[in-house]
N, C-alpha and C positions, 0 to 999 in steps of 0.2 A: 406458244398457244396453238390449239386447234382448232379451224372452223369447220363444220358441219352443217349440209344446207342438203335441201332437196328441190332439186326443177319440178314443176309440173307442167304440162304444156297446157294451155284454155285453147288455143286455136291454131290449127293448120291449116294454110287456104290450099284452097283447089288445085289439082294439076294445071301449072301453066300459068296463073296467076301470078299478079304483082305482089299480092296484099301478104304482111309480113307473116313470121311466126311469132306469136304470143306466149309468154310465160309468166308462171311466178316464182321465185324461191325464196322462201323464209330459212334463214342459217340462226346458229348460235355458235358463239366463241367460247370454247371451255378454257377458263384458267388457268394451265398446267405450267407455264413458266411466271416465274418470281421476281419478282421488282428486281431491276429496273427495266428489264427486257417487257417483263408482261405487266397487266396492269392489275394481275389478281381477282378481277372481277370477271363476270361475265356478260359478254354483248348480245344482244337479241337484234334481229331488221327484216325485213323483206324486200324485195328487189322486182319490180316489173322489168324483163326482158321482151326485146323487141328487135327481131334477127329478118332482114332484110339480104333478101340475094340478090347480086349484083352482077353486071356485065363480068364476062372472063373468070368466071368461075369466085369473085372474090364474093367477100360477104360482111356486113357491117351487123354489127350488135349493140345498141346501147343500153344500158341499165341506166333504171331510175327505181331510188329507194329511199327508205329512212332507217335509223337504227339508233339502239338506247345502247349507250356506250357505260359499262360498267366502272366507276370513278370509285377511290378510297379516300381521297383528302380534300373534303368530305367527301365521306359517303353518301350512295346513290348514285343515276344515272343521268346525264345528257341528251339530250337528242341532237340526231346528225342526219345529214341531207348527203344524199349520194347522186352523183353522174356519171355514166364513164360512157365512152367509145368508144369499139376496138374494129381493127381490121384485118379477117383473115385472107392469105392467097395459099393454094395448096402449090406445093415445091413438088411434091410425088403423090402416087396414090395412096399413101398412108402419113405424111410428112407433111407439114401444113405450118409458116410463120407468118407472127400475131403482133401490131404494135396495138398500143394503146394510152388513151387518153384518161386519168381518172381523178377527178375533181370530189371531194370531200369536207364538210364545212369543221370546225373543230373539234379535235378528238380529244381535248382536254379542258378547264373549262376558264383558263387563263390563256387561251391558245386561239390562232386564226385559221381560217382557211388552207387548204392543201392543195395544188393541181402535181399530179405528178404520173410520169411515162412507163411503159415496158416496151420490153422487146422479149419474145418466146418461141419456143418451138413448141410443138402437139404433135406424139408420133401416136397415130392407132394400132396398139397392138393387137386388137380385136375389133369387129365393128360396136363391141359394146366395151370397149374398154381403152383409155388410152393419159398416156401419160407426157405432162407437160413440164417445161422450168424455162427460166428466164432469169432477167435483168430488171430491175427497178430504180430509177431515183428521183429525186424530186425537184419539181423546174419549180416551184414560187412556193412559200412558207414553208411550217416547219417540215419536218423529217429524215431520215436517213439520207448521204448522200447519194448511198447506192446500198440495193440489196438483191441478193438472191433469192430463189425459191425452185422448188419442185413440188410435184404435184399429179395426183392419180383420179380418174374422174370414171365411174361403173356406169351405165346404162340398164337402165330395170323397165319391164316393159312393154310396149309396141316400138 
């Protein structure tokens, strides 16, 4: 499947300031892989971001969201409660790794709660362009034991 989302930002605080950076992103998940990999359906959610700069160059990001998970047996959608945490450090001037935290309430609708980790790299190959992958698996209920990903993110803009 593929997800599609767009950041906007609502707030950048002042030079020198504590106060974080504000966002929103609404995704959707298109369909494109086939039972039992995908669920066939399509998910919609939005996501408040909330990016906090930190001593030593690090940086914390949490997202808080909801999203209608697209379900076939029955048909219709779920709702689902999202949290995650992540922490960047930059390695190099263009070279940046990521763990994270990401806590998800049921994605199916016979199904529990999810907390589950990453680990990534982010290399910028442009300052508007840059690409990420990693490791994934999952420390309490269901899920994959482990998974990969890669990942390409554009900057459109100021």
């Amino acid at each position: 499947d593929y997800t599609l989302g767009v950041k906007y930002r609502l707030f950048t605080p002042s030079e020198g300031s504590t106060a974080p950076v504000v966002s929103v992103k609404p995704f959707v998940k298109l369909p494109t892989a086939s039972a039992p990999i995908g669920s066939e359906r399509p998910d919609v959610g939005a996501l408040l971001l909330v990016t906090f700069a930190l001593p030593k160059d690090l940086t914390l990001d949490t997202n808080w969201g909801v999203a209608a998970l697209g379900q076939r047996h029955p048909e219709g959608f779920i709702p689902q409660g999202i949290a995650s945490a992540s922490l960047t450090t930059p390695v190099t001037d263009r070279l940046s790794a990521i763990t994270e935290l990401f806590f998800a309430t049921k994605e199916e609708r016979d199904s529990r709660a999810s907390l589950r980790t990453t680990l990534a790299i982010m290399y910028k190959v442009t300052p508007r362009l840059a690409l990420d992958g990693g490791v994934r698996t999952t420390l309490v209920g269901p899920g994959p034991d482990w998974s990969v990903f890669v990942g390409l993110s554009a900057r459109f803009g100021r």
